[in-house]
N, C-alpha and C positions, 0 to 999 in steps of 0.2 A: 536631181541626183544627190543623193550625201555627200555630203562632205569627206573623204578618206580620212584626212587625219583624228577627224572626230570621231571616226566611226572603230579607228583604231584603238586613242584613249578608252572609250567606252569599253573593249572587250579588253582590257589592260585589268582592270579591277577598282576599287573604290578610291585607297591611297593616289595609286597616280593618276586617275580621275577628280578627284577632288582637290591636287595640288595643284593640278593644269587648267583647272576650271578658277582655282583662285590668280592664278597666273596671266591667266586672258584676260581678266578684269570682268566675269562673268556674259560672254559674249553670247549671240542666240545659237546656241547650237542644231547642227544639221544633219539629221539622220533622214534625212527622207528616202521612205523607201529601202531603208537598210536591214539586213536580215543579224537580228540581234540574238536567238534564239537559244535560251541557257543560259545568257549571260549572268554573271554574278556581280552586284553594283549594290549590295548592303548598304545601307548611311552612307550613298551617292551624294552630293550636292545638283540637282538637278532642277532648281528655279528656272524658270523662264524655257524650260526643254521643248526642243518641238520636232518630234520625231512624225511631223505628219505622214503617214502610213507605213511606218516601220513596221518590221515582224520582231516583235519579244514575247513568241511564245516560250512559256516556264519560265521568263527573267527573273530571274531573284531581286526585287527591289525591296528587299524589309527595310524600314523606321527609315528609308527616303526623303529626302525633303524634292517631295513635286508640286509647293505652292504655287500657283497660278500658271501651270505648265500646258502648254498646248499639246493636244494628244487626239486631236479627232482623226478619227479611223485610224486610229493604231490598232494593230493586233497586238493584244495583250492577254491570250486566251493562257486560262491556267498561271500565271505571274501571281509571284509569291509580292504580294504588297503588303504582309501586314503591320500595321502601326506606323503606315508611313502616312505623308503630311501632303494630302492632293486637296487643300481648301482654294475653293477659286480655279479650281482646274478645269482646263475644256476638254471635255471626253466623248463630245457629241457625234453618236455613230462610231465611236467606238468598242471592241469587241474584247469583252473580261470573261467570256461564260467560262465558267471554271474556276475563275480566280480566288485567290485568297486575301479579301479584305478587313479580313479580323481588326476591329478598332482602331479602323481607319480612319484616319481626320478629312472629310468630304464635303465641310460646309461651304455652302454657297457656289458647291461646283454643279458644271454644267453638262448635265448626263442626259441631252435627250435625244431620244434612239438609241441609248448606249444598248450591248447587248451583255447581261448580267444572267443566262441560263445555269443555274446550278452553281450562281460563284457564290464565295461564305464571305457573309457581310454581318456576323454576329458583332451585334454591339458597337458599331460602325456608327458614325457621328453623322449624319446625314442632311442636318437643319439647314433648310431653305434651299433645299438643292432644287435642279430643273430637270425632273425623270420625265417627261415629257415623253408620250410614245417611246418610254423603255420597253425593254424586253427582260424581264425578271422571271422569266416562266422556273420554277423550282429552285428558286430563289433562300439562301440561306437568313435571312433579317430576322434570328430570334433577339430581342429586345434592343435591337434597331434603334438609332434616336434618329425619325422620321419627323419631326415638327416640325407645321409649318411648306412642307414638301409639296409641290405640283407632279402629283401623279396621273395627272389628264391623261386618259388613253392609255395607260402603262398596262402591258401584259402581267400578270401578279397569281397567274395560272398556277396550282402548286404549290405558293409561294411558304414559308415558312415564316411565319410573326408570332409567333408569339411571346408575348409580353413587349411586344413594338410599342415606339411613342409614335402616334399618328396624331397627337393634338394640333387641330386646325388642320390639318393636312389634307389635300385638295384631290380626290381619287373621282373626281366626274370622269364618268366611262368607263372609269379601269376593268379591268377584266381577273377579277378574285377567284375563281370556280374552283371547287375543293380549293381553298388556300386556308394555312390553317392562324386562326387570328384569337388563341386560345391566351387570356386576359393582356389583350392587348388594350392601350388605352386611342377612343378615337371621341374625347372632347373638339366636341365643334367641328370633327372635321366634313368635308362636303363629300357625300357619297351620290350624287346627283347620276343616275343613269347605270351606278354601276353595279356591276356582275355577282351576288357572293352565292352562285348554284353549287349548293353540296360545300360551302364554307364551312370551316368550325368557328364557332361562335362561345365556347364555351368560357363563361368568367368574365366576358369583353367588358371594359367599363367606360362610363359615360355614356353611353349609346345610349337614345333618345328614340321614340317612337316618331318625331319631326324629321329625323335623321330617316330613319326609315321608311318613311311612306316616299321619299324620292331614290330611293334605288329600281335598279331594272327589273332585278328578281331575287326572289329568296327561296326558291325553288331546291327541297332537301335539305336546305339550310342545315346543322346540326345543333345542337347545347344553345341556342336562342334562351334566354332568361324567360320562364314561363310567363310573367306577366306581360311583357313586349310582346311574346307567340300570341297572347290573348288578342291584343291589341291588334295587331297586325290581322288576326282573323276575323275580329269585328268589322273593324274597318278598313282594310287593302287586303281581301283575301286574294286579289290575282295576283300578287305579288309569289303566292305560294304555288300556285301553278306552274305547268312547264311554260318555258319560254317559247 
């Protein structure tokens, strides 16, 4: 159960949240389970926050600091985060679809299983994260910085990248179908198994014909660089087959 008094500062506002957070000598705080919903907590002080399954749907958390804050299976569906600061944050099996992470600082956090349906991650600082069996189905990541990212398994259905950094980024399995990945850059990264049926492809750079003979399928693919289409037909034409 939350903690009441905590749960009170919190729907107070940022000021006397952030005075009484510096007053406690930053203590863990305890929302568990608490219905946060609306709340407004702009430039919050929220290190170390562990609202394990709170509901903060629509919370306004913009330019937040939730450096290494525990947050798994929080409902955080639709929560206005943007420009806030969740590097090192555990978000695993947590649910954002909807949200708004516009240039969000997210490195090194830990998003696997998180659910990211339809949330905006333009331009969102992403490096070295753990998307592990995400769920990004319609997924907003135009120009993304994704390097380095384990997207093992990651749903990426729909997803929108373009102009994403995927360098080295690790997408064995992921599931790309129609996702649109139009001059996105994917140096070195492993597409081992995965999905891009009815992908856009258009402008993608660094993409290797090595790269490509270990995907699942390229079935409708779109804007393929005509030289790779060659290749790819030469030599892995089931790749272009249905799956």
């Amino acid at each position: 159960m939350a903690n009441p008094d905590h749960v009170a500062f919190f729907k107070k506002g940022t000021d006397e949240w952030n005075e009484w957070r510096g007053r406690s000598g930053f203590i863990t705080v305890d929302l568990e389970g608490a219905h946060l919903e609306g709340a407004h907590l702009e430039g919050g002080e929220l290190r170390g926050f562990d609202p394990t399954g709170a509901h903060s749907h629509e919370a306004h958390l913009q330019k937040t600091n939730l450096k290494k804050a525990h947050l798994e299976g929080a409902h955080l569906e639709g929560a206005h985060l943007e420009g806030s600061d969740l590097e090192g944050a555990h978000l695993e099996r947590a649910n954002l679809d909807g949200a708004n992470l516009k240039k969000t600082h997210l490195q090194g956090a830990h998003l696997t299983e998180a659910y990211f349906t339809r949330a905006h991650l333009e331009r969102a600082h992403l490096e070295g994260t753990h998307l592990t069996g995400a769920h990004l189905t319609e997924a907003h990541l135009t120009e993304a910085h994704l390097e380095g990212v384990n997207l093992t398994g990651a749903n990426l259905t729909g997803a929108r990248l373009k102009g994403a950094h995927l360098k080295r980024a690790d997408l064995t399995g992921a599931n790309l179908t129609e996702a649109d990945l139009t001059e996105a850059d994917l140096q070195e990264a492993n597409l081992e198994e995965a999905w891009f049926e009815e992908a856009r492809l258009q402008g993608v750079k660094n993409l290797t014909i090595n790269q490509l003979s270990t995907v699942k399928t390229l079935y409708n693919v779109v804007g393929l660089d005509s030289n790779l289409l060659k290749q790819v037909q030469d030599n892995y034409p089931h790749l272009l087959g249905k799956p």
